[in-house]
C-alpha positions in Angstrom: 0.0 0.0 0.0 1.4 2.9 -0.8 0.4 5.9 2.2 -1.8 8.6 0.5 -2.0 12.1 2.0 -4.3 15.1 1.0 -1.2 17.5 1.5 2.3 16.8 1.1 5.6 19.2 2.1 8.8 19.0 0.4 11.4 20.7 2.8 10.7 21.3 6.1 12.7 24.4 6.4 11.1 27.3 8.1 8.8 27.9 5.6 7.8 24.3 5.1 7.7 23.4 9.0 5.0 27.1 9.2 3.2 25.1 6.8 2.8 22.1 8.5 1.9 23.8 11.5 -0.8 25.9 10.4 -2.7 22.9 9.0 -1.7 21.2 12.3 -5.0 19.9 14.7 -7.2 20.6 11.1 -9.2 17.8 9.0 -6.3 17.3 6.5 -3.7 14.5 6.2 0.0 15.9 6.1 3.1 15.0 5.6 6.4 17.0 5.2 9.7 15.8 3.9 12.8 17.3 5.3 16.3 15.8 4.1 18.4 17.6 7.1 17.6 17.6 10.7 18.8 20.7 12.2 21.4 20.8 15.4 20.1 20.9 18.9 20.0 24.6 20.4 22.6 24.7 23.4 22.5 28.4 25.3 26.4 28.2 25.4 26.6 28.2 21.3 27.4 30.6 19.3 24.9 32.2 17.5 24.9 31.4 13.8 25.4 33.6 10.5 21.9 32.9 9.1 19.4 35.1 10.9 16.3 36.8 10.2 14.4 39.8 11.1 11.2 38.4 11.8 8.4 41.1 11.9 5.5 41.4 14.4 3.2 39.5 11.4 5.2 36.8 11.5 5.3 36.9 15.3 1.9 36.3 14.9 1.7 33.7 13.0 4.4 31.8 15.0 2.4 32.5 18.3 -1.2 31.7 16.8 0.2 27.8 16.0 2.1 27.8 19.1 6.0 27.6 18.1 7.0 31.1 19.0 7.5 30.1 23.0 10.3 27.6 21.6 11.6 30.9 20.3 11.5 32.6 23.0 12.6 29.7 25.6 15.7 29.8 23.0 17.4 33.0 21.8 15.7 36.1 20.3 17.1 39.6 20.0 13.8 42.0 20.4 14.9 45.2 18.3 12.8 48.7 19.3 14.4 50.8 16.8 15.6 51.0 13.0 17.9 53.5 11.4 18.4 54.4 6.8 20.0 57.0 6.4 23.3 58.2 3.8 24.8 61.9 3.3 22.1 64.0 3.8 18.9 62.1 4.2 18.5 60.3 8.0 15.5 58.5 9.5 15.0 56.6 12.6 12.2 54.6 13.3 11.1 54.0 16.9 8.1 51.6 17.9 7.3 53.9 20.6 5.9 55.7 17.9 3.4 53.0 16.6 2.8 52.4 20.5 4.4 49.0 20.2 6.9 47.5 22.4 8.9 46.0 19.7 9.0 46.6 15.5 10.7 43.0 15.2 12.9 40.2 16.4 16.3 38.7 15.1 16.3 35.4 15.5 18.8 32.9 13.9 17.0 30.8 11.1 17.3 27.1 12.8 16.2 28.7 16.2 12.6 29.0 13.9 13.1 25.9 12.1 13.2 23.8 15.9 11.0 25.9 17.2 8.5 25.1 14.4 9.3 21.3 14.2 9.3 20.8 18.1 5.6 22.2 17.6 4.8 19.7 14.9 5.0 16.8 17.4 1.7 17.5 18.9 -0.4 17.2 16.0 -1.6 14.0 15.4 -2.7 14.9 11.7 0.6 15.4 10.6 3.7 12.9 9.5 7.2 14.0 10.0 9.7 12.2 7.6 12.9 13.5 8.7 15.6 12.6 8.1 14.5 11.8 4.4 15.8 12.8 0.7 13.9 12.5 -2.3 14.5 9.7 -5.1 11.5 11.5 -7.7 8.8 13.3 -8.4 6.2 11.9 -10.3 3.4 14.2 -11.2 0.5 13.3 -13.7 -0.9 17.1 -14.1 -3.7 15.9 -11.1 -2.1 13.9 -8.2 2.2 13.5 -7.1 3.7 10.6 -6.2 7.0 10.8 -4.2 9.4 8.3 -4.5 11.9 8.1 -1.0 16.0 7.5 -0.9 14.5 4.4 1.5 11.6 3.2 -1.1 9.2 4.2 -0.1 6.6 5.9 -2.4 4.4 8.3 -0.9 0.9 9.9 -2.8 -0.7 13.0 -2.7 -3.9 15.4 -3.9 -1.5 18.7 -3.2 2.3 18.9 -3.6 3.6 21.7 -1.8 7.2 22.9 -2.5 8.7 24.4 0.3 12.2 23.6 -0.7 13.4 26.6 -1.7 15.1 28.6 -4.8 16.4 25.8 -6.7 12.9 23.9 -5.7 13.0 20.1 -7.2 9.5 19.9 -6.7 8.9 23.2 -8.7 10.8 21.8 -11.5 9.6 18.3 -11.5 5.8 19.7 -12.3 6.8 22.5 -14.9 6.6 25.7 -12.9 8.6 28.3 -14.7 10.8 31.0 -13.3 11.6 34.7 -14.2 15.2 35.6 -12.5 17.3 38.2 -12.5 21.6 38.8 -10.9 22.5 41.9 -9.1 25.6 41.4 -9.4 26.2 42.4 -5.8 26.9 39.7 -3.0 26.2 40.5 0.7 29.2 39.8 3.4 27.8 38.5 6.4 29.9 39.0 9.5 29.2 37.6 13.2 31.2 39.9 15.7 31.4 40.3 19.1 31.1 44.2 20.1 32.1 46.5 22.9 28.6 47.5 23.5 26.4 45.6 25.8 23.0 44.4 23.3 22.1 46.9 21.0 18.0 47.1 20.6 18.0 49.0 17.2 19.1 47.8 13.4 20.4 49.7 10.8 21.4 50.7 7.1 23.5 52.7 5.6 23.8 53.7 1.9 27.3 54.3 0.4 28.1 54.3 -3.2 29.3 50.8 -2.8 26.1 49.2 -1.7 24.4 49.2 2.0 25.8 48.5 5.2 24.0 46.8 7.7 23.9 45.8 11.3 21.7 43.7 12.7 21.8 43.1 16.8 21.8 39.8 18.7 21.8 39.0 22.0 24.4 39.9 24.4 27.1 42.0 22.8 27.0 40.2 19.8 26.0 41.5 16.4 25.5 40.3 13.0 26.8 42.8 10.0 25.8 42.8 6.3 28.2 44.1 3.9 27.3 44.6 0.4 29.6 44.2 -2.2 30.5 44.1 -6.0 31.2 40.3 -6.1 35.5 39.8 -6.3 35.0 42.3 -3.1 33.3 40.2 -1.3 35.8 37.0 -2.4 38.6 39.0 -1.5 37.6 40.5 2.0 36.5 36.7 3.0 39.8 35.8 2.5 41.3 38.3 5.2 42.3 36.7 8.2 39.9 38.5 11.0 42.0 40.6 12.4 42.7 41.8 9.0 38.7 41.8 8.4 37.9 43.6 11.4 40.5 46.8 10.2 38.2 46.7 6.9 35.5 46.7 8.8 36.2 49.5 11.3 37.8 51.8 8.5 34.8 51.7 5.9 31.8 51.1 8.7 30.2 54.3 10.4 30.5 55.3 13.9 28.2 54.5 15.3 29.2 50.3 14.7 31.7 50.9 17.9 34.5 48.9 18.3 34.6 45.2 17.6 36.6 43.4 20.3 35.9 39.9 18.1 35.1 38.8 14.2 33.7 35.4 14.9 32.7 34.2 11.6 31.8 35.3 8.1 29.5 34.0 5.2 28.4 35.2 1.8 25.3 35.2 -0.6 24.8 36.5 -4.1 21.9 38.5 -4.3 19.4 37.5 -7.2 15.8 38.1 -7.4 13.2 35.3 -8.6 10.0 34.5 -8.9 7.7 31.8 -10.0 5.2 32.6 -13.5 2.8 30.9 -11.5 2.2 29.6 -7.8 -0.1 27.1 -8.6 -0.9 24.3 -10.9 -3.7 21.7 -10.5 -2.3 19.8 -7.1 0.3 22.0 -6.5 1.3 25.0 -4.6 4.5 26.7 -4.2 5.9 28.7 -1.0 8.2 30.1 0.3 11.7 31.1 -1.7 10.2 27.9 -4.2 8.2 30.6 -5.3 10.6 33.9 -4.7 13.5 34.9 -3.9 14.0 38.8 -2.8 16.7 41.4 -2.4 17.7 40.8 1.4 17.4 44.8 1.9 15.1 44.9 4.2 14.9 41.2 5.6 11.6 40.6 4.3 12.4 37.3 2.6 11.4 34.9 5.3 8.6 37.0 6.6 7.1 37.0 2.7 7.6 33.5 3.0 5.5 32.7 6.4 2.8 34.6 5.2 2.5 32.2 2.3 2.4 29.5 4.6 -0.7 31.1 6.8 -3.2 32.2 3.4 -2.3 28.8 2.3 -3.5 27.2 5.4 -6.3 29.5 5.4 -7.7 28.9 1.9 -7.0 24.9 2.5 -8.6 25.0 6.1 -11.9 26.8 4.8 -12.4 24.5 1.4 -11.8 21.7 3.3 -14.9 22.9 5.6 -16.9 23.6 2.8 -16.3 20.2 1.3 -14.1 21.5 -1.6 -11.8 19.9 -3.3 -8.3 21.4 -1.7 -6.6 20.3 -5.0 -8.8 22.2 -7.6 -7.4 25.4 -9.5 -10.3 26.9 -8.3 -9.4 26.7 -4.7 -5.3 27.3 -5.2 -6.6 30.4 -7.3 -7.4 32.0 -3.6 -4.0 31.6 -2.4 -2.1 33.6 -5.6 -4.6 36.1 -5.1 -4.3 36.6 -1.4 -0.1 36.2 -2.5 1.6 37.1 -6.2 0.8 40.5 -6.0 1.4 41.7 -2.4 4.9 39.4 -3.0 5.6 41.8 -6.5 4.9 45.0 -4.8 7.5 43.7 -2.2 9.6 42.9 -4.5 9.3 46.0 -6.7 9.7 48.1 -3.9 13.0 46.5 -2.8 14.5 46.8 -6.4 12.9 50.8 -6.6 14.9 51.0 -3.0 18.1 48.8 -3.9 18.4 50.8 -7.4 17.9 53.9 -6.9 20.3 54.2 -3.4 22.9 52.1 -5.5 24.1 54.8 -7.7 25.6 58.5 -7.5 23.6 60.3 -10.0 23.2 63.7 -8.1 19.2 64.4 -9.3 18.3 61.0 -7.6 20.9 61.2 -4.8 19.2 64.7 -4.0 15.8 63.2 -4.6 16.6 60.1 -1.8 17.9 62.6 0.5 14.8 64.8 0.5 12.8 61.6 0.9 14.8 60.3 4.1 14.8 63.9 5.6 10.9 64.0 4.7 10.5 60.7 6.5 12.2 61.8 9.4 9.6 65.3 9.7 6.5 63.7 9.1 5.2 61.1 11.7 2.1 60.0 9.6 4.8 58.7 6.6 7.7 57.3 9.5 4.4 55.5 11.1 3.6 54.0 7.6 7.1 52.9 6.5 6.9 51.2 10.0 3.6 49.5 9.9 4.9 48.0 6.5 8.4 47.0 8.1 6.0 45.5 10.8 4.2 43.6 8.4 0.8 45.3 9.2 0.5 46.6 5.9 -1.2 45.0 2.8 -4.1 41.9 2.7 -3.2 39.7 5.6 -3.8 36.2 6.4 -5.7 36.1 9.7 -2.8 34.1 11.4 -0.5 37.1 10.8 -3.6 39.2 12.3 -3.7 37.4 15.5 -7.2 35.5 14.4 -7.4 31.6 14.3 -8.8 29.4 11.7 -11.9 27.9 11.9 -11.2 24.1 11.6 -14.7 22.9 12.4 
């Protein structure tokens, strides 16, 4: 007998494992597929290079299916505060001005992967398969079959790929891709600082590309460093001591002194996304179906709320007595996500383009708009709200609401 499922995840990364969650306790048979098991969390490790800005939406959304304790019993940097500014032009945004204790959270990416997974445990509706690779995909343009590493061959009404930018299971059903290169990787650099933890993040713009910090806990930071590619290669080559120089001789100020560089990774920065998110028993989330400058750390939050309107439109069809597989139903989903996901994206690449160059009209035109920000609270509070995530047509696990699974 080969095990049937109504839904089944490939990759049970964050995006995947939110996913799973948010169908977790409903009417529907799940299963996700996750080739990697992540390390435990120890308190005494240090913290690692892939982190996230999570905003208050996704908060939600983490709180409402009942992980974001295991973030919180972990490691989480809250963050109060956000600074953008370049020459001329300088904003700060402060939550106190939204009246909201926090704008967002850094957390480290496998701290919301465990935290998610742990969760998935209690519901009785849905299958782990972890660790577990993939042999093939078989899909018949109505119903996947996945074939394990082990044998075993697994059936399903809805394949959703949650196995991000170079998605197999996108490919193995025909989903096209638009891409495009930068040509601009991002540095990222784990340092121990002389200042105790820092509760606000920010950007600067030099002609060279943005500089970032983002804070962790203790006095520990994380630093984004964006760079024309052979840069990048050649300042990751520096021994640290060497790295940390760089980094205090091109970095503002305000950074304050590194005692420690404790590791450093780099990305290249492309953007992608899917000609369509759907097929007939399919679905794609997550970076599967985009990928996103990393300007202003949207790309995982974009992701989770793809996994809570998909569990929404699959929760309510399945109420109804729909068919969860049907274009029809699916159709809800890339309404509720394609086009806020393009404006995101559009607005990234207005952002990244137009601060990447030093054309004086537009550099004087950036500058007024940063200065303008800073003077009028009813644009700063709007610009936050969207950083927040409280912007746009929301799912109602990023609003705080449940679903109705009855």
């Amino acid at each position: 007998m080969k095990p049937k499922f109504d839904v089944l995840i490939v990759g049970g990364g964050m995006v995947g494992a939110a996913v799973a969650c948010c169908l977790g306790g409903s009417g529907l048979k799940v299963a996700i597929i996750e080739a990697q098991v992540p390390d435990a969390f120890s308190p005494d490790q240090p913290h690692d290079l892939r982190v996230s800005a999570l905003s208050i939406a996704s908060r939600n959304i983490l709180d409402m299916v009942g992980a974001w304790q295991g973030i919180t019993s972990r490691r989480y940097c809250p963050f109060k505060r956000m600074r953008v500014w370049e020459t001329a032009g300088d904003t700060t945004f402060n939550s106190d001005d939204v009246r909201a204790p926090e704008l967002g959270y850094i957390v480290e990416n496998r701290i919301t992967q465990l935290a998610l997974l742990e969760r998935l445990a209690d519901f009785s509706n849905v299958t782990l398969l972890m660790p577990q690779s993939i042999s093939k995909i078989h899909y018949d343009g109505r119903e996947s079959e996945v074939v394990l590493a082990d044998g075993q061959v697994l059936q399903t009404r809805l394949l959703v790929a949650a196995d991000g930018g170079q998605s197999r299971a996108r490919q193995a059903v025909g989903l096209g891709v638009t891409r495009r290169d930068y040509n601009q990787h991002a540095l990222v650099i784990y340092v121990e600082t002389a200042y105790p933890q820092q509760d606000i993040t920010w950007q600067r713009f030099v002609p060279s590309g943005p500089q970032a910090f983002l804070p962790l806990t203790g006095n520990y930071g994380s630093i984004v460093w964006y760079q024309s590619p052979d840069e990048v290669r050649r300042l990751k080559a520096l021994p640290y001591d060497r790295l940390k120089d760089e980094l205090l001789a091109a970095f503002p100020d305000c950074l304050g002194q590194i005692n420690h560089v404790l590791g450093v990774a780099s990305f290249p920065l492309k953007r992608q996304h899917a000609q369509s998110y759907i097929k007939q028993g399919v679905a794609l989330v997550g970076d599967a179906a985009h990928m996103i400058n990393p300007l202003a750390g949207q790309g995982v939050n974009i992701g989770l709320l793809d996994a809570a309107a998909l569990a929404e439109v699959l929760v309510d069809a399945h109420r109804r007595g729909k068919d969860i597989a049907e274009v029809s139903v699916l159709k809800r989903y890339e309404a509720m996500r394609r086009n806020e996901n393009l404006k995101m994206m559009t607005v990234m690449d207005v952002f990244y383009q137009s601060f990447s160059n030093n054309i004086l009209p537009v550099k004087f035109i950036r500058n007024l708009g940063l200065g303008l920000a800073q003077r009028l609270a009813p644009v700063r509070n709007k610009v936050m709200k969207a950083a927040m995530g409280l912007e746009g047509r929301l799912p109602k696990l990023a609003r705080g609401q449940g679903l109705d699974t009855h």
